[in-house]
LUMGU-458892 format. One record per residue: residue number from 1; residue in one letter; x, y, z of N, C-alpha, C in turn. Coordinates in steps of 0.02 Angstrom, whole numbers, plus 50000, padded with zeros to 5 digits. Layout:
N
[pt NUM, 'A', [X, Y, Z], [X, Y, Z], [X, Y, Z]]
...
//
This chain:
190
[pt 1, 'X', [53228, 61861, 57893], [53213, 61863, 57822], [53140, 61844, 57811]]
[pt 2, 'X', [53120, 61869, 57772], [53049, 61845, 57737], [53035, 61777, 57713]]
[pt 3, 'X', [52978, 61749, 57722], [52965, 61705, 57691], [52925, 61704, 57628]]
[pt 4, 'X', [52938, 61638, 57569], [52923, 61672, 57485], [52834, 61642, 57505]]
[pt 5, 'X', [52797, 61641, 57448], [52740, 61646, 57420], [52719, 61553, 57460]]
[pt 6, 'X', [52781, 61528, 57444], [52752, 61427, 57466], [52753, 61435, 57537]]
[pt 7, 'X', [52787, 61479, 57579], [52793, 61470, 57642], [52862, 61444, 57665]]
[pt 8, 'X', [52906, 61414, 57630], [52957, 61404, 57646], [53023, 61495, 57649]]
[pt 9, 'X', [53065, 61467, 57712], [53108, 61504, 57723], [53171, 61484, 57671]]
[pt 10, 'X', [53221, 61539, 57662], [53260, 61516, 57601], [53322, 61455, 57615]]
[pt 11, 'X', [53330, 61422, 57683], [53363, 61353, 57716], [53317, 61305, 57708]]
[pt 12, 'X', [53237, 61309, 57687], [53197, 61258, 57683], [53200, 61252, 57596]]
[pt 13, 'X', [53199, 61317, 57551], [53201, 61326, 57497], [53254, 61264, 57473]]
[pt 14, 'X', [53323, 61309, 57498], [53397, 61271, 57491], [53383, 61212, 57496]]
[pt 15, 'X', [53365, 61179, 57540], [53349, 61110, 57562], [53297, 61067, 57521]]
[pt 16, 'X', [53253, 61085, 57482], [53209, 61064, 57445], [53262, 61059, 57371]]
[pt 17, 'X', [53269, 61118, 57365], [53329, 61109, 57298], [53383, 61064, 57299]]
[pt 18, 'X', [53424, 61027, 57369], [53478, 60992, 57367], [53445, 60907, 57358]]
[pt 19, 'X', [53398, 60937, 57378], [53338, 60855, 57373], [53318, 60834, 57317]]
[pt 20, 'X', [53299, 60895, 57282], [53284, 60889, 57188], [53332, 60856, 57160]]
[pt 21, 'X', [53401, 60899, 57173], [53461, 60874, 57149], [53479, 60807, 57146]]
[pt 22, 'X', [53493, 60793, 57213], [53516, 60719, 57219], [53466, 60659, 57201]]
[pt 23, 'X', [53380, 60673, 57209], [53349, 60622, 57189], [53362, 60616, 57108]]
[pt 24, 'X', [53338, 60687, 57061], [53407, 60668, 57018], [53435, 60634, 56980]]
[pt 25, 'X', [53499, 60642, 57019], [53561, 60599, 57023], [53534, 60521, 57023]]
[pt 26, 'X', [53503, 60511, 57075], [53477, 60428, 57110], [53428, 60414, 57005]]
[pt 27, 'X', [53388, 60450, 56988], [53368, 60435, 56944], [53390, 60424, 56883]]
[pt 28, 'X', [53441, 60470, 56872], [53489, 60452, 56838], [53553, 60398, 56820]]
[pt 29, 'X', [53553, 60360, 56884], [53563, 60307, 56899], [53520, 60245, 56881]]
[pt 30, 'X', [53452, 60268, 56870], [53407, 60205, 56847], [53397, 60182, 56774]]
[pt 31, 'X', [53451, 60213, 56740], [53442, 60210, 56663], [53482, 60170, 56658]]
[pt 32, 'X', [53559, 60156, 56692], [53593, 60087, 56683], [53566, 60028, 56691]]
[pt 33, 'X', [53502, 60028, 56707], [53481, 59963, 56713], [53456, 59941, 56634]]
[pt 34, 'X', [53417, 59972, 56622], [53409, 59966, 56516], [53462, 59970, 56491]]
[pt 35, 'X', [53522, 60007, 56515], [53578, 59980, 56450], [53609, 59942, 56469]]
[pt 36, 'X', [53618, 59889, 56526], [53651, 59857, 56537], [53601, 59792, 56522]]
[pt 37, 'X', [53538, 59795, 56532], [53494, 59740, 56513], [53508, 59736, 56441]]
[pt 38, 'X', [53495, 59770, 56416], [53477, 59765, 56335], [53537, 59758, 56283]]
[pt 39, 'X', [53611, 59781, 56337], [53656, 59794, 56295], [53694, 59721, 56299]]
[pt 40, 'X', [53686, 59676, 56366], [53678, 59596, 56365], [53668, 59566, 56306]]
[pt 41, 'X', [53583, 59570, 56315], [53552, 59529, 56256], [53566, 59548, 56183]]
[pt 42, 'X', [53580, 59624, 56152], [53581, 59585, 56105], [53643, 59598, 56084]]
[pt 43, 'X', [53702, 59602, 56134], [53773, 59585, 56106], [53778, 59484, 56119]]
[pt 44, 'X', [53735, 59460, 56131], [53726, 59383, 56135], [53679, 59378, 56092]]
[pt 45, 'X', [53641, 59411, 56066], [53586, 59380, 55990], [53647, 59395, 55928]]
[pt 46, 'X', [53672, 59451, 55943], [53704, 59479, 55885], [53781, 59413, 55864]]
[pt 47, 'X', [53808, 59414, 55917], [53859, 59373, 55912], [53824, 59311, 55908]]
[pt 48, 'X', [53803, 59264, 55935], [53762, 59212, 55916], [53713, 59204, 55852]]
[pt 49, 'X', [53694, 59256, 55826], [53672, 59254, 55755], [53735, 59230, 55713]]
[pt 50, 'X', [53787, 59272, 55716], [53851, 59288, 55679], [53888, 59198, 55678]]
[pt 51, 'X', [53883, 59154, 55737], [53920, 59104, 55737], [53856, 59082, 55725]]
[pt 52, 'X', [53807, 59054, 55730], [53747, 59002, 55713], [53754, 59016, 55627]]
[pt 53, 'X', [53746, 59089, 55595], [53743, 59095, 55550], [53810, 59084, 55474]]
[pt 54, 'X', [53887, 59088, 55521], [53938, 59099, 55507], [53973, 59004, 55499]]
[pt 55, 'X', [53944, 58984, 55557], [53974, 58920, 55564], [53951, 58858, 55582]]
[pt 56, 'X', [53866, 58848, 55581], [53838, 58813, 55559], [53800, 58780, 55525]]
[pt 57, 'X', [53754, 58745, 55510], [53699, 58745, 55478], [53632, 58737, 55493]]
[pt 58, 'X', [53621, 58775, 55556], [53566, 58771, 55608], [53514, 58832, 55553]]
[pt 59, 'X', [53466, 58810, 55520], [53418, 58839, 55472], [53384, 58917, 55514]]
[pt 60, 'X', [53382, 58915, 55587], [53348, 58942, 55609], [53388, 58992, 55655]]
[pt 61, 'X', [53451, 59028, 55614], [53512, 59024, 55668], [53486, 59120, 55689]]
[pt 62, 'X', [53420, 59145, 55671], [53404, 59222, 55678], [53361, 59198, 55761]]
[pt 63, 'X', [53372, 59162, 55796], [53299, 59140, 55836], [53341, 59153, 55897]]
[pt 64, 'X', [53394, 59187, 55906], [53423, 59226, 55959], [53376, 59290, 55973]]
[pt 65, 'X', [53398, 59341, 55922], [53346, 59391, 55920], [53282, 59384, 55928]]
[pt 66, 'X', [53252, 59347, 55909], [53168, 59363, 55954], [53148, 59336, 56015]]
[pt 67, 'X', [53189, 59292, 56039], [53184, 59240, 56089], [53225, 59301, 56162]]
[pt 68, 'X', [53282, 59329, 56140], [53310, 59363, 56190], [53264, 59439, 56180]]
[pt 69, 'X', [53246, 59453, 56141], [53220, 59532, 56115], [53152, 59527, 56161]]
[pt 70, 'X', [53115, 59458, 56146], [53049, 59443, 56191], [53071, 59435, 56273]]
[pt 71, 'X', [53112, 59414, 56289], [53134, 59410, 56355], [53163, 59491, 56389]]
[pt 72, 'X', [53183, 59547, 56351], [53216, 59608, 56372], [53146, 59644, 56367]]
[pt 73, 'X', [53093, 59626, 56330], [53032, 59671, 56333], [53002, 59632, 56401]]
[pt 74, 'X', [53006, 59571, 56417], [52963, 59570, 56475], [52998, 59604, 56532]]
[pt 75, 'X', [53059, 59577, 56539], [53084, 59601, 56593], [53091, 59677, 56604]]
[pt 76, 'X', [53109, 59710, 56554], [53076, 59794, 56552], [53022, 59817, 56569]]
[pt 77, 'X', [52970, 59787, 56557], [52910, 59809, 56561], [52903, 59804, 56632]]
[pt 78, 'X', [52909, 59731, 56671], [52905, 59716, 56752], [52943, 59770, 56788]]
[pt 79, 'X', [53027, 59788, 56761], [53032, 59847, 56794], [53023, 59900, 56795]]
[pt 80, 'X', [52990, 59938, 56760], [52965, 59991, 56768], [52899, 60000, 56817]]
[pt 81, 'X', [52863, 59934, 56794], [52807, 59929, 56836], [52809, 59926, 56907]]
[pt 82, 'X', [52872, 59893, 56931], [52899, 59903, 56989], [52934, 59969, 57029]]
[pt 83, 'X', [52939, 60012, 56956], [52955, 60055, 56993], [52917, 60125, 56991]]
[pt 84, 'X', [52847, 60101, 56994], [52794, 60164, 56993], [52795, 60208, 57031]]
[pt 85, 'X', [52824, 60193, 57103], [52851, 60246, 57168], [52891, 60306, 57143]]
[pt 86, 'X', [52951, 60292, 57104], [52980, 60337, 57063], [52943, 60413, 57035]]
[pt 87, 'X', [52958, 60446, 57068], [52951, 60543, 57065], [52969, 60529, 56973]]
[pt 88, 'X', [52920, 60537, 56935], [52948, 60545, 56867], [52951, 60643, 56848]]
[pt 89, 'X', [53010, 60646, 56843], [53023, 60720, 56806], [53015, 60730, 56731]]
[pt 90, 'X', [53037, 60786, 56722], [53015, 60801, 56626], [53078, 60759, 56602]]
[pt 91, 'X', [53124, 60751, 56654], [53168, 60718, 56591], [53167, 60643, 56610]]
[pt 92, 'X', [53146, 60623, 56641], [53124, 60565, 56639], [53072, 60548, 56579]]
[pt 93, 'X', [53022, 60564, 56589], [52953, 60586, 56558], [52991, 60569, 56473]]
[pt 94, 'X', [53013, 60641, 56478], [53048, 60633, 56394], [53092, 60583, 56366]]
[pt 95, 'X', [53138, 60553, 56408], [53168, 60493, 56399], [53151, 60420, 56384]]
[pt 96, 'X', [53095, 60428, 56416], [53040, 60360, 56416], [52992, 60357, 56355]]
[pt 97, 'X', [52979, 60419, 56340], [52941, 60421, 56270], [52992, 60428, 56188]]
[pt 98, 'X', [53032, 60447, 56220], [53086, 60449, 56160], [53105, 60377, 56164]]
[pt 99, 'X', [53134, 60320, 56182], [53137, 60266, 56179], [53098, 60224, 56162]]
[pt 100, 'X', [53031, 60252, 56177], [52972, 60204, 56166], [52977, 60220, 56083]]
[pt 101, 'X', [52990, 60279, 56063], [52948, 60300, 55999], [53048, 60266, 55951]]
[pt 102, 'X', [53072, 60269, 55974], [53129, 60226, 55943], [53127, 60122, 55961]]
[pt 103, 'X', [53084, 60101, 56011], [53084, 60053, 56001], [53043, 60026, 55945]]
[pt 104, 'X', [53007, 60081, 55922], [52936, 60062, 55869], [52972, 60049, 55804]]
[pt 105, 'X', [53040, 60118, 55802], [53072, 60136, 55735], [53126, 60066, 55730]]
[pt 106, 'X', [53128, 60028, 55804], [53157, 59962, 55790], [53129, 59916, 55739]]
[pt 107, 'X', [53068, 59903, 55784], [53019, 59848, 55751], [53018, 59865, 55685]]
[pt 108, 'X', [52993, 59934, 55656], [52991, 59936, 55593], [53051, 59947, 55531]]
[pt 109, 'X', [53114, 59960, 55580], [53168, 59945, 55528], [53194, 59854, 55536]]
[pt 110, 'X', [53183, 59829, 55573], [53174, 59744, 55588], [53130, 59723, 55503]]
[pt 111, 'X', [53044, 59738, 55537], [53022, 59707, 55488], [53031, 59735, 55430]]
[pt 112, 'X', [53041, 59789, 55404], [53063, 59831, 55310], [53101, 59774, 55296]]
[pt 113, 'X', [53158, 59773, 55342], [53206, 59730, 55309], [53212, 59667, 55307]]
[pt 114, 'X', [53173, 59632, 55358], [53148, 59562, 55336], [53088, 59542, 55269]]
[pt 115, 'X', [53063, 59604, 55254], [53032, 59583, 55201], [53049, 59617, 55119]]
[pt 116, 'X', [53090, 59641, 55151], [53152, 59670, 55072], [53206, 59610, 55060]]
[pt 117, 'X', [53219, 59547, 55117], [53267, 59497, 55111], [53362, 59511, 55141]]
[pt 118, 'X', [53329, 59591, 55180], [53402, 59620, 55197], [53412, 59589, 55282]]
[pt 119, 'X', [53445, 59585, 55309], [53466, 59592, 55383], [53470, 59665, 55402]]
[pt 120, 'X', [53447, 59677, 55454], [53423, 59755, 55492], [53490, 59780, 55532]]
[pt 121, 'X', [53530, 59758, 55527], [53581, 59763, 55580], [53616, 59862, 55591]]
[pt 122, 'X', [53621, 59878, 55506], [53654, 59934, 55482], [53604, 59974, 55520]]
[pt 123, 'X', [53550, 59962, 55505], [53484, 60028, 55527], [53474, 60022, 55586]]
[pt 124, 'X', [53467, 59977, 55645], [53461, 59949, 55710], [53509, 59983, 55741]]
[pt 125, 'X', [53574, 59995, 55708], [53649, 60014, 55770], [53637, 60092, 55758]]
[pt 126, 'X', [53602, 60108, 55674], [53588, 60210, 55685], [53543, 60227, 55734]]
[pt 127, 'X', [53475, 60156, 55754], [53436, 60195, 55787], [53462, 60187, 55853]]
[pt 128, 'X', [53490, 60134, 55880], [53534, 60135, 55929], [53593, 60200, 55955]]
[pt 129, 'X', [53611, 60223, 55922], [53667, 60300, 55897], [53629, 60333, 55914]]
[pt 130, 'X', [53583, 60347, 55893], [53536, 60406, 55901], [53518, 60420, 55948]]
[pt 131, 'X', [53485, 60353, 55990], [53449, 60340, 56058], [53500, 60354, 56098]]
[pt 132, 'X', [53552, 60337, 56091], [53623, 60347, 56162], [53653, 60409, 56167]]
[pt 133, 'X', [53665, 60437, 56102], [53676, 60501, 56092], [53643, 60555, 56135]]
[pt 134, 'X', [53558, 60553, 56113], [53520, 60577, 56130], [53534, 60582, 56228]]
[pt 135, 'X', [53521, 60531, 56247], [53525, 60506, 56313], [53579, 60561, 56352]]
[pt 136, 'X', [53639, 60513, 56325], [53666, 60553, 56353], [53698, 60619, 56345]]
[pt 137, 'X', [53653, 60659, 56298], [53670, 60713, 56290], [53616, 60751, 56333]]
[pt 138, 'X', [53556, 60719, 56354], [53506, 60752, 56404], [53526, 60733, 56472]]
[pt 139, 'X', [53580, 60672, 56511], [53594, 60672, 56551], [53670, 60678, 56575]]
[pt 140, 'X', [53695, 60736, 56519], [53772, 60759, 56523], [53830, 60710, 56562]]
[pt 141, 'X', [53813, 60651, 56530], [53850, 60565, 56543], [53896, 60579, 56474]]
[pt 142, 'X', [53959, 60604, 56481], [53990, 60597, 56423], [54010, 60515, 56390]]
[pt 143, 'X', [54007, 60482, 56455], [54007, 60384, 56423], [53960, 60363, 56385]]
[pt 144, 'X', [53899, 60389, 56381], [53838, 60381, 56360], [53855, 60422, 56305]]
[pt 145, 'X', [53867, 60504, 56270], [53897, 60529, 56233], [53928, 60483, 56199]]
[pt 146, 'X', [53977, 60453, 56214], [54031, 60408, 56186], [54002, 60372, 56171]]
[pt 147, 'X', [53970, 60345, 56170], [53942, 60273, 56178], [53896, 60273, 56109]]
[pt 148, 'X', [53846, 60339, 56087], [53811, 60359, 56054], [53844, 60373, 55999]]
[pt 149, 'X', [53903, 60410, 55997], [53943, 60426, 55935], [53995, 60345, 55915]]
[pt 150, 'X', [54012, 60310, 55963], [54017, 60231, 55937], [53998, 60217, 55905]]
[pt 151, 'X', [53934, 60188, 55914], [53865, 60171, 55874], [53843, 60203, 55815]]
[pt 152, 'X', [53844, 60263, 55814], [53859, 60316, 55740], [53910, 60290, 55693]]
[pt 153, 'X', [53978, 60263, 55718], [54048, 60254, 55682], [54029, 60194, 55666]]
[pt 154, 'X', [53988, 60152, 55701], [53971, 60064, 55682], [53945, 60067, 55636]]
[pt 155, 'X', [53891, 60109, 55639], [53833, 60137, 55564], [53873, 60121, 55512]]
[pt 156, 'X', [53918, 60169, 55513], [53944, 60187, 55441], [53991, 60153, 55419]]
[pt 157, 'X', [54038, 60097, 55464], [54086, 60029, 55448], [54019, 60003, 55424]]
[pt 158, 'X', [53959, 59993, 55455], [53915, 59910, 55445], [53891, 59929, 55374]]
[pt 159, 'X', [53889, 60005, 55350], [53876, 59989, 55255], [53921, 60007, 55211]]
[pt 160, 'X', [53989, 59987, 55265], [54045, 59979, 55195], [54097, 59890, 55197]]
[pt 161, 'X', [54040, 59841, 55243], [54073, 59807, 55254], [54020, 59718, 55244]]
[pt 162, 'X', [54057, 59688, 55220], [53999, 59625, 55206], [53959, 59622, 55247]]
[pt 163, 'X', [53905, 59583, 55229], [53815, 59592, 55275], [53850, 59541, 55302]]
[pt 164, 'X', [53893, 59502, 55302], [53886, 59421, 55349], [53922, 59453, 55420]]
[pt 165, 'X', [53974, 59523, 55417], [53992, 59533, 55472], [53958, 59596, 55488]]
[pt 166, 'X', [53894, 59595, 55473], [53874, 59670, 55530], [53842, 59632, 55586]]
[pt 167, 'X', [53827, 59567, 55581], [53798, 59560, 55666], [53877, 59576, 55732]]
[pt 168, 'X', [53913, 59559, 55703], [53987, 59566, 55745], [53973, 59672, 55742]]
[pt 169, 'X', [53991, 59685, 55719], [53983, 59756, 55716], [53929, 59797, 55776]]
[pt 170, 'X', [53858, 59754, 55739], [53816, 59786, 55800], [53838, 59749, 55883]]
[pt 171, 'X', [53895, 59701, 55888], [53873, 59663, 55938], [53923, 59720, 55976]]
[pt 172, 'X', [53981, 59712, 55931], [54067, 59784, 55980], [54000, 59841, 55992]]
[pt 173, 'X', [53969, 59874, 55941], [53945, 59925, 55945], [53878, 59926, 56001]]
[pt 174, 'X', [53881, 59879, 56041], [53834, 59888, 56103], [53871, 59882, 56150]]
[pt 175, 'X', [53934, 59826, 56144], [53945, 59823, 56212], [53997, 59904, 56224]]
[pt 176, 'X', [54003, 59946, 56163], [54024, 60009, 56201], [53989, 60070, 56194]]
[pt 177, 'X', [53941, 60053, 56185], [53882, 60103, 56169], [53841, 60092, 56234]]
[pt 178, 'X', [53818, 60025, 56240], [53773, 60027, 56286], [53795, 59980, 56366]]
[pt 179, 'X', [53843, 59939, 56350], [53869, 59901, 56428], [53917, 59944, 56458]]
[pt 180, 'X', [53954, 59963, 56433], [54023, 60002, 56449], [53990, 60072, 56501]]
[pt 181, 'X', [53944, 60113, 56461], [53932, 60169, 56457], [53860, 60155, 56536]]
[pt 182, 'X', [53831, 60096, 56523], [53777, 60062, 56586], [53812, 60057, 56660]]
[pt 183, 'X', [53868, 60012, 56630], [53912, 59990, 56709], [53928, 60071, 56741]]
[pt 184, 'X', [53991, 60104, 56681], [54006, 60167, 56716], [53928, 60199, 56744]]
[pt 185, 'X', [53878, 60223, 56713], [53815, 60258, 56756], [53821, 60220, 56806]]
[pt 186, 'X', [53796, 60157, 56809], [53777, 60127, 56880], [53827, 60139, 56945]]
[pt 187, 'X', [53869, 60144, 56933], [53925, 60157, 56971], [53960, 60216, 56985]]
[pt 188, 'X', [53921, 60279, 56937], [53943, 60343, 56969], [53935, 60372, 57006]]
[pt 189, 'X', [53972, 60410, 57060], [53960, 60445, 57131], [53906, 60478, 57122]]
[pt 190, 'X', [53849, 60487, 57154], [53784, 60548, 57127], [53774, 60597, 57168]]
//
């Protein structure tokens, strides 16, 4: 048989393509590490707001969220940096900037609503929905799917339901949006 235009024969072709594939797979595997980091912290800011705020009188009972939120940005940031070796593809590429440009739409539905006197929780779990949805609708993870349309259904309980219980709301609505849906990736055959 002929060889194409790169020089490869079509068993070297094949072989380059089963390599694409499975690295992949291996990469696709590296996204449970953000939802399982992040889906930690702030199902522990969220629930710990909810009892600091619910059942004590600790003045300062929101200081979960920035204290754990500042700790998931460092440790994010170190791993990625660690993992510069990483072959980044377009859907990598696209994944990483779509998150980035939804962590911004965090910060700024955070602060709107700290300076309107609201708690952010309702708008935080849509952009959360959106982001998982998204995800795993580009890495055909139907848990991640699931996980995204959760987070959608939390949305719409957290603005028909008292502000004192949407931190409980966003907290269910991560750990099956984003832990549930993390563990299964990390652990799927690739």
């Amino acid at each position: 048989m002929e060889t194409t235009d790169t020089g490869f024969d079509p068993s070297q072709s094949l072989q380059l393509i089963a390599e694409t594939i499975n690295k992949t797979k291996e990469n696709i595997k590296e996204y449970s590490f953000c939802f399982m980091l992040w889906g930690w912290l702030i199902a522990i800011a969220s629930f710990s707001f909810y009892i600091l705020h619910s059942f004590t009188d600790f003045q300062y009972y929101y200081l979960p969220f920035p204290v754990l939120v500042g700790i998931g940005i460092v440790i994010t940031i170190s791993h990625y940096l660690r993992g510069r070796h990483i072959t980044e593809t377009f859907l990598t590429f696209f994944l990483k900037r779509m998150w980035l440009v939804l962590a911004g739409c965090f910060i700024l539905a955070v602060l709107a609503n700290i300076f309107q006197g609201h708690q952010p929780f309702t708008y935080t779990t849509l952009i959360g929905g959106i982001g998982t949805l998204v995800t795993g609708l580009v890495l055909r993870f139907r848990p991640l799917v699931a996980g995204g349309v959760l987070f959608l259904v939390a949305y719409v309980i957290s603005m028909c339901v008292l502000a004192e219980y949407r931190p409980l709301i966003q907290g269910i609505a991560v750990i099956t949006g984003y832990l549930i849906p993390g563990y299964l990736l990390k652990y799927t055959k690739g």
